[in-house]
N, C-alpha and C positions, 0 to 999 in steps of 0.2 A: 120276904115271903117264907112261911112257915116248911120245913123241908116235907114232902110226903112218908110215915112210916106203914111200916108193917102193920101196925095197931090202926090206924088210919084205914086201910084197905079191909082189917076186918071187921071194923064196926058198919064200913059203907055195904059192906057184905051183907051184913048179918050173920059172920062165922066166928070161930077162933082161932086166935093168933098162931095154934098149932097147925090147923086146918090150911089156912094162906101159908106157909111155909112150907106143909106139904105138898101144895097144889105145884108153886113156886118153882120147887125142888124136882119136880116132873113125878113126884110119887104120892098125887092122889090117887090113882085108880087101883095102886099097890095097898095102900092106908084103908081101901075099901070108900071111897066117897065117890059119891052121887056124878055122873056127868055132869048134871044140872048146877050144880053147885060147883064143880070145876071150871066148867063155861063163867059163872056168874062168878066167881073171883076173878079170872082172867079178864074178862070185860072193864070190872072195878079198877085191876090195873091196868088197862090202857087209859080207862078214862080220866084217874088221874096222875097220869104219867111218873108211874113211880119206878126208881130203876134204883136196883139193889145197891150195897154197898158193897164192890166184888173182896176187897180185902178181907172186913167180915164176913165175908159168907164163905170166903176161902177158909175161915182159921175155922170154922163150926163145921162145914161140911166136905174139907179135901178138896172141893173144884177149886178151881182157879176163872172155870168163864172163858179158857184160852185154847187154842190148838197151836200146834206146832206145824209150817209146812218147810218141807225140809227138801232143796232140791239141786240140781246139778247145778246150776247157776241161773240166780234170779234174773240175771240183766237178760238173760236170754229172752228175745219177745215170746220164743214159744212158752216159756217157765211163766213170765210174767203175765202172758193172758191167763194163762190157767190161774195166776193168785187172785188176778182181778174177779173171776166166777167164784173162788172159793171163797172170797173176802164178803164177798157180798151174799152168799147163801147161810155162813157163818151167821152174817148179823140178827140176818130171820131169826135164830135160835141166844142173841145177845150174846154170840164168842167173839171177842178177837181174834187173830188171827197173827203169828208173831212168823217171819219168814228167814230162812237162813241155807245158805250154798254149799255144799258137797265141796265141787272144784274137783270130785273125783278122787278127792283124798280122804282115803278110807282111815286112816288113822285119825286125824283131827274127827273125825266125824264122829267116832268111835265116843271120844271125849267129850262132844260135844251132846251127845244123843243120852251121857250117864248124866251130865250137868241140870237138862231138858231135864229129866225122868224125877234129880231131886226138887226142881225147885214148882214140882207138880204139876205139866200140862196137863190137861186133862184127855189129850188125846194128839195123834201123829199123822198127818199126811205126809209118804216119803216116798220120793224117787229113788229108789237103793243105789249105792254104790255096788262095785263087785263083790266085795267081800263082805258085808256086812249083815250075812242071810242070819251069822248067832247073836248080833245085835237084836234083830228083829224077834229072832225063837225068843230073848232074854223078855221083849217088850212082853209079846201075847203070854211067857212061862206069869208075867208080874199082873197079868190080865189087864194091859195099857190097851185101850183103842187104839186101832191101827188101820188103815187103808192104803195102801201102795197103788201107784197110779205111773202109767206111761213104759214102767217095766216090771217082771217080779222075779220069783226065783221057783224054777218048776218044783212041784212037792211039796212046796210049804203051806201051811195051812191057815192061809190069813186072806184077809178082803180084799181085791185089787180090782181097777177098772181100767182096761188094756185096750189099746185099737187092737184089732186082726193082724198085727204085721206081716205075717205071712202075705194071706191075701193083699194086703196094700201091692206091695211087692211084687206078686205078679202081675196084677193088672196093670201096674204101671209101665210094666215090661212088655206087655201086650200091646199095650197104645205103640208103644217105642218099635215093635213087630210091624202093627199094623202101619202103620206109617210109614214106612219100607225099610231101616233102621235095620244096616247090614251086619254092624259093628257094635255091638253097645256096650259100654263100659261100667261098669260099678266103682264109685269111692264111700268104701265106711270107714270101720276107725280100730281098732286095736280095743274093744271095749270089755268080751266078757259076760257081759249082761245078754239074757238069752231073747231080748225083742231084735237084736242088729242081727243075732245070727238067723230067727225067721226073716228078716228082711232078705237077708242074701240070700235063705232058701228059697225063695220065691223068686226071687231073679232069677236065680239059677235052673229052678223048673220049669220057670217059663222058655228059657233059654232053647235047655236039654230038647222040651217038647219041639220046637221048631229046629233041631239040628244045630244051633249055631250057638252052643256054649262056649266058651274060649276062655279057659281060669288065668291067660295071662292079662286076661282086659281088666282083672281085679285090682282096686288099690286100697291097699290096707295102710291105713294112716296112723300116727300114736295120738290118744284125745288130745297128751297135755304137751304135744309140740305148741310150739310158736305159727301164728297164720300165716306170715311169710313163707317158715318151711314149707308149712300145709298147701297154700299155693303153687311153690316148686316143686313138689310133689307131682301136682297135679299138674303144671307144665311138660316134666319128662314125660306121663305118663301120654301125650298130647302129643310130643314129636316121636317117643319112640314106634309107636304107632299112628301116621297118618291120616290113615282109613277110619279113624273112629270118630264114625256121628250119630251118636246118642251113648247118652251119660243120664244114669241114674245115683243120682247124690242121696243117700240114705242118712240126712242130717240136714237142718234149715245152717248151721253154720258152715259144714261141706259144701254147702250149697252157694257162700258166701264166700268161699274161697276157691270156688270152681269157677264163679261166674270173673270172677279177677284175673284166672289163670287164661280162661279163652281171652279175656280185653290186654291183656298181656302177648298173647300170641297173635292177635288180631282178626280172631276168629267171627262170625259170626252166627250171631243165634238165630233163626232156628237154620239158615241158610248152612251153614257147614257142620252144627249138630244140633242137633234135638236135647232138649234138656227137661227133663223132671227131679224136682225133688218133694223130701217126708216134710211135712210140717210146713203151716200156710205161715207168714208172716204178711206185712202191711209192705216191705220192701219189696216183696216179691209182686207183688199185685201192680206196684207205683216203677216198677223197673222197665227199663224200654230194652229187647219186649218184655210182658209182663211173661213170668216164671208159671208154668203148670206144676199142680202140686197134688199131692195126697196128703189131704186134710183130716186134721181129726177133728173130732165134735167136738171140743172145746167147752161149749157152753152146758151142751146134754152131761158130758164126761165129771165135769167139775161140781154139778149139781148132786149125781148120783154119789161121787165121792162122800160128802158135804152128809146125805143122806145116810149115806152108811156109817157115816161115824158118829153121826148125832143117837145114831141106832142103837149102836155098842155103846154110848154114854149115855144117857137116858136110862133103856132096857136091858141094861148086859145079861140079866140072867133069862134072855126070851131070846137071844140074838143068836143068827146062825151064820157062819162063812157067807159070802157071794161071792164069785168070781165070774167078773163079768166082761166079758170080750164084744167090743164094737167095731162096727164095719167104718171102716177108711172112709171119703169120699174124694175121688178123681176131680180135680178142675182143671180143666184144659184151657189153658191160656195160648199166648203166643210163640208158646217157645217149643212149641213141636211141630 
């Protein structure tokens, strides 16, 4: 069977082959052509399913067709639902989507993000590391699409689509209040990045506002221990204080190594604490009992990303920052 070309789609047109190329290319309305006749290319190629050659069209026009998502670690289900909405919002616009882990180490990434840059993404979804804010200034100085998602870096002036963590954070602290939650504890992590430390603000203000803050019920973990330590961490933190029933885990993997530590101590949930944690996974739902969480929109989140960077590639010279902050949603399961 004869392969579909570019010449193909303009004779079925009735355009020229400059014309379908520019359409193609997202710059007919630039070139000055007609809606009608943009419609009516695009139609011709769905109808007969013609899909470009991406290599060639890399070596004529610089795209590659590809994004980069760049994140703390893919195995993570929380990481990995998000690639799954980004993979599939990509395809709508014919990108691939190429996926690679932080692990938190700002140097390899460092290398990894100059290698990206030569071999031409055409654009970046990244969950920053801590240090990597002159990476990033380096991308938008090279005018690289960029959209940062789940954390950023205050002041910088680039795209990112953020839950509320603040707000999560209180509210979740509120339930934990409300529910009569004399003691409640905090475990984050040693991170730097400035979404954990809204997280603990909000704990902490919800705290303050009801009288009962206590900075020794804090447990500050290092990300790139080992889960065991991270566990016994959270053991001491279990016997050295008694009294503490409820625990707010500001991480779905804290959350993973808290729920280990009370089955370790032989505690139970929600009968001897109350437990919330950030970030929904399928574990948490299917865990007896199942885990309350502060959910992020996932599917809404991952679309808008998707949108803002096809934005900046596509339109660059019409494109403006967004910075766009979403509200958490509380699910109370059984563990409060």
């Amino acid at each position: 069977m004869k392969k579909t070309t570019i010449k193909d789609i303009a004779k079925e047109a009735g355009v020229s082959v400059s014309t379908v190329s520019f359409v193609m290319n997202g710059k007919g309305k630039k070139m000055g052509i007609s809606e009608a006749v943009i419609l009516k290319v695009q139609k011709v190629v769905s109808e007969l399913g013609y899909k470009p050659n991406v290599n060639a069209s890399s070596l004529r026009t610089g795209k590659t067709q590809s994004i980069v998502f760049l994140v703390e670690d893919i195995s993570n289900p929380f990481f990995s639902s998000f690639a799954r909405v980004i993979e599939e919002e990509a395809s709508k616009y014919d990108y691939r989507v190429f996926y690679f882990s932080t692990n938190n180490n700002d140097e390899s990434t460092k290398v990894l993000l100059k290698r990206l840059v030569q071999e031409n993404a055409d654009g970046f979804v990244i969950t920053p590391t801590e240090n990597l804010q002159d990476e990033i200034d380096m991308l938008l100085h090279d005018e690289r699409p960029v959209v940062l998602i789940d954390r950023f870096f205050e002041g910088q002036n680039v795209s990112h689509v953020i839950i509320d963590n603040y707000d999560g954070a209180f509210q979740a602290t509120k339930v934990l209040i409300d529910k009569g939650c004399k003691k409640i504890a905090l475990v984050t992590t040693l991170h730097g990045m400035v979404q954990m430390e809204l997280r603990k603000s909000g704990y902490i203000d919800a705290l303050k506002q009801h009288s009962v803050f206590d900075p020794n019920l804090i447990l500050i973990t290092d990300f790139l221990e080992k889960e065991e330590d991270r566990v016994n961490d959270i053991v001491t933190l279990l016997q050295k204080d008694k009294e503490i029933d409820g625990i707010l885990f500001l991480s779905n993997y804290l959350g993973f190594a808290g729920l280990l530590a009370m089955r370790k101590l032989g505690l139970q949930i929600p009968k001897d604490v109350s437990v919330i944690c950030f970030d929904d996974v399928d574990s948490f739902r299917i865990h007896s009992p199942a885990i309350s969480v502060v959910a992020q929109p996932i599917d809404e989140m991952g679309k808008k990303v998707v949108d803002l960077l096809m934005a900046q590639i596509k339109t660059p010279e019409s494109y403006q920052v967004e910075k766009l902050f979403v509200k958490g949603k509380y699910i109370e399961r059984e563990s409060v």
